[in-house]
KOLVOBA-544015 format. One record per residue: residue number from 1; x, y, z of N, C-alpha, C in turn; residue in one letter. Coordinates in steps of 0.1 Angstrom, whole numbers. Example, Ala and Ser with C-alpha at 12.3 -4.5 7.8 and 13.67 -1.06 7.14 Angstrom:
1|132|-57|78|123|-45|78|132|-33|78|a
2|128|-22|71|137|-11|71|129|0|79|s
! end
This chain:
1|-19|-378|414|-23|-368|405|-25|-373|391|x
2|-35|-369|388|-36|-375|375|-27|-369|361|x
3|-16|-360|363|-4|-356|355|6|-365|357|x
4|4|-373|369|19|-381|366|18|-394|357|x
5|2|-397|356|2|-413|346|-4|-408|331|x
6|-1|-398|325|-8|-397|313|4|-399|301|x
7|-7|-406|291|5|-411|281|7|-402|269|x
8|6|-387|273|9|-377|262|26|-374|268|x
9|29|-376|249|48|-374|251|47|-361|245|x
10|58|-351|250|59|-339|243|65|-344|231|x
11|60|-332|218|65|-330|210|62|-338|197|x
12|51|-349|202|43|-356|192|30|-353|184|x
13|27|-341|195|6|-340|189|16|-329|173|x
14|7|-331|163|7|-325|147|4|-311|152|x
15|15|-302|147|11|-287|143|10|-283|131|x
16|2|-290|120|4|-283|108|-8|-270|108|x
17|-16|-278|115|-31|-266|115|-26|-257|121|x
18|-17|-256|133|-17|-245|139|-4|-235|128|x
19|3|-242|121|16|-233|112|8|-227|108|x
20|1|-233|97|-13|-226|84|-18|-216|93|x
21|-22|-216|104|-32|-207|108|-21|-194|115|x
22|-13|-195|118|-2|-185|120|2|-177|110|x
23|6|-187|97|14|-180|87|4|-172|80|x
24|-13|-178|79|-22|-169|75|-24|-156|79|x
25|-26|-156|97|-22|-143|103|-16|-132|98|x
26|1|-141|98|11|-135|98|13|-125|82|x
27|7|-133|70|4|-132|56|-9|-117|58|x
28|-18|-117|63|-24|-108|65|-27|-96|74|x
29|-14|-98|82|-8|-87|89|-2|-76|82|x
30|7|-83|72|15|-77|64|10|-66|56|x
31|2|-79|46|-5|-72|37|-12|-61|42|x
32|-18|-62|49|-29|-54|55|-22|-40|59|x
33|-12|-42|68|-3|-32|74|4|-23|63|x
34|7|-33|44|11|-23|42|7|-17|34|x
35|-7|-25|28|-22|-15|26|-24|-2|31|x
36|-28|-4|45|-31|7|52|-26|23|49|x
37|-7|13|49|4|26|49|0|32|36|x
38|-1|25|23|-6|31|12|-18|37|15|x
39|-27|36|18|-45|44|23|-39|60|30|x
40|-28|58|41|-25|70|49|-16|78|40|x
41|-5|73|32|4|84|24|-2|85|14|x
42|-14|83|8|-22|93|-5|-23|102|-2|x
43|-34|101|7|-43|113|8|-29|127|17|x
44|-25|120|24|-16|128|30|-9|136|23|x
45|-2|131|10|7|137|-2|-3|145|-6|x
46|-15|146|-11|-26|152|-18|-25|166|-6|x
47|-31|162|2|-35|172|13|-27|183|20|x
48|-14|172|21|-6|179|30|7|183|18|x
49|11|185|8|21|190|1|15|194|-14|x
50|23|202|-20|21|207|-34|22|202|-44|x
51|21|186|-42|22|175|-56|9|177|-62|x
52|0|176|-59|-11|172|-67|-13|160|-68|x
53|-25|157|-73|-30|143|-71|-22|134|-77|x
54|-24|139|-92|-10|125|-100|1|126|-95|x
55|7|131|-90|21|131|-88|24|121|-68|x
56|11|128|-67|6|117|-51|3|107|-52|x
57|-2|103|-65|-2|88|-67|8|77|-73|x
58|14|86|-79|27|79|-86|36|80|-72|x
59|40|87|-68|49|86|-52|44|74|-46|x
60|30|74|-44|23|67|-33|28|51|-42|x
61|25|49|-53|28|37|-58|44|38|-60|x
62|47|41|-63|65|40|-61|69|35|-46|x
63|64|41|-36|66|36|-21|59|21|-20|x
64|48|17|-30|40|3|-26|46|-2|-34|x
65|55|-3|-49|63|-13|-49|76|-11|-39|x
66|83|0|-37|96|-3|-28|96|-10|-13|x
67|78|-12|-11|72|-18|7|73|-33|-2|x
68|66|-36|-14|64|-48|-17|80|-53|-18|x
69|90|-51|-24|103|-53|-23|108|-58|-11|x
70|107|-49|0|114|-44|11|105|-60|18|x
71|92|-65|18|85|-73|27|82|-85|17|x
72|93|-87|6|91|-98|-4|75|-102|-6|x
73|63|-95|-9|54|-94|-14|54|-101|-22|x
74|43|-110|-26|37|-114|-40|34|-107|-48|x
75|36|-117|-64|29|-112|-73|11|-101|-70|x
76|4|-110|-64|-7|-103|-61|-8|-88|-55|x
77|3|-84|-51|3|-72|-43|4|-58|-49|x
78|14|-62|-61|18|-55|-71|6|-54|-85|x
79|-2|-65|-89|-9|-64|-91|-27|-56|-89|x
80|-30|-58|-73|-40|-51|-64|-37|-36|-59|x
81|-22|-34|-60|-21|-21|-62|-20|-11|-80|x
82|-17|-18|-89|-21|-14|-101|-38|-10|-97|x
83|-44|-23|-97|-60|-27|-99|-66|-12|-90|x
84|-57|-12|-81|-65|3|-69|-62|13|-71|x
85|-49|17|-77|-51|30|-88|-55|31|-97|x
86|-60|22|-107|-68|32|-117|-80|34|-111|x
87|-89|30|-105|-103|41|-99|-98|51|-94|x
88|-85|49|-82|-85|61|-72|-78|69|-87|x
89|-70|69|-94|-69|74|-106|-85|87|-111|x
90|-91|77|-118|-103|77|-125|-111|88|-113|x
91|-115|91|-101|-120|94|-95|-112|108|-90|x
92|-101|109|-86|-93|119|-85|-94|132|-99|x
93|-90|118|-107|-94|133|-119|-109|140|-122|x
94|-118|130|-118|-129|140|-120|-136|144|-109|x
95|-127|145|-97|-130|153|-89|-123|167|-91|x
96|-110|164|-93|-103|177|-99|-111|183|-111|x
97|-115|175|-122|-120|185|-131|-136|193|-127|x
98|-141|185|-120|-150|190|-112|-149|203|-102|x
99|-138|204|-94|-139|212|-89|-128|226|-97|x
100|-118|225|-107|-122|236|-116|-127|238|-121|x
101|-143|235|-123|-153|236|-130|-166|248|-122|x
102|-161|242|-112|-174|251|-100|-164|266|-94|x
! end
């Protein structure tokens, strides 16, 4: 059989490409997953309880630094969620003032 004469030894071939490509995954699992959870508890706080939008947003970011904490997040995380409230910010309110307006 040709498995018994081959000159590959375990534990020699290089895994660096395959770490990098794992840890990248693994880095954008996270993030992503705890994205998402911020995307689902806005609108949810807005929709589903009597806070109101600023107060659903300030919750909602209070929970995305205590996720960034909890999953030792980067600087960037904390930052891109700043960056993503003020539109959802900016847009919330003039949808509110919009709609006590009509």
């Amino acid at each position: 059989m040709a498995a018994d004469h081959s000159d590959y030894v375990k534990g020699t071939m290089g895994v660096t490409g395959h770490k990098k490509t794992f840890g990248g995954f693994m880095g954008f699992t996270v993030y992503g997953g705890a994205a998402i959870a911020l995307l689902v508890i806005y609108p949810t706080l807005v929709f589903g309880t009597p806070l109101g939008w600023f107060a659903s947003l300030i919750t909602t970011l209070v929970i995305g630094f205590i996720l960034g904490v909890a999953l030792k997040l980067k600087g960037g995380w904390y930052v891109g969620m700043i960056a993503g409230a003020i539109p959802i910010a900016i847009t919330s309110f003039l949808l509110a003032l919009w709609h006590t307006s009509t």
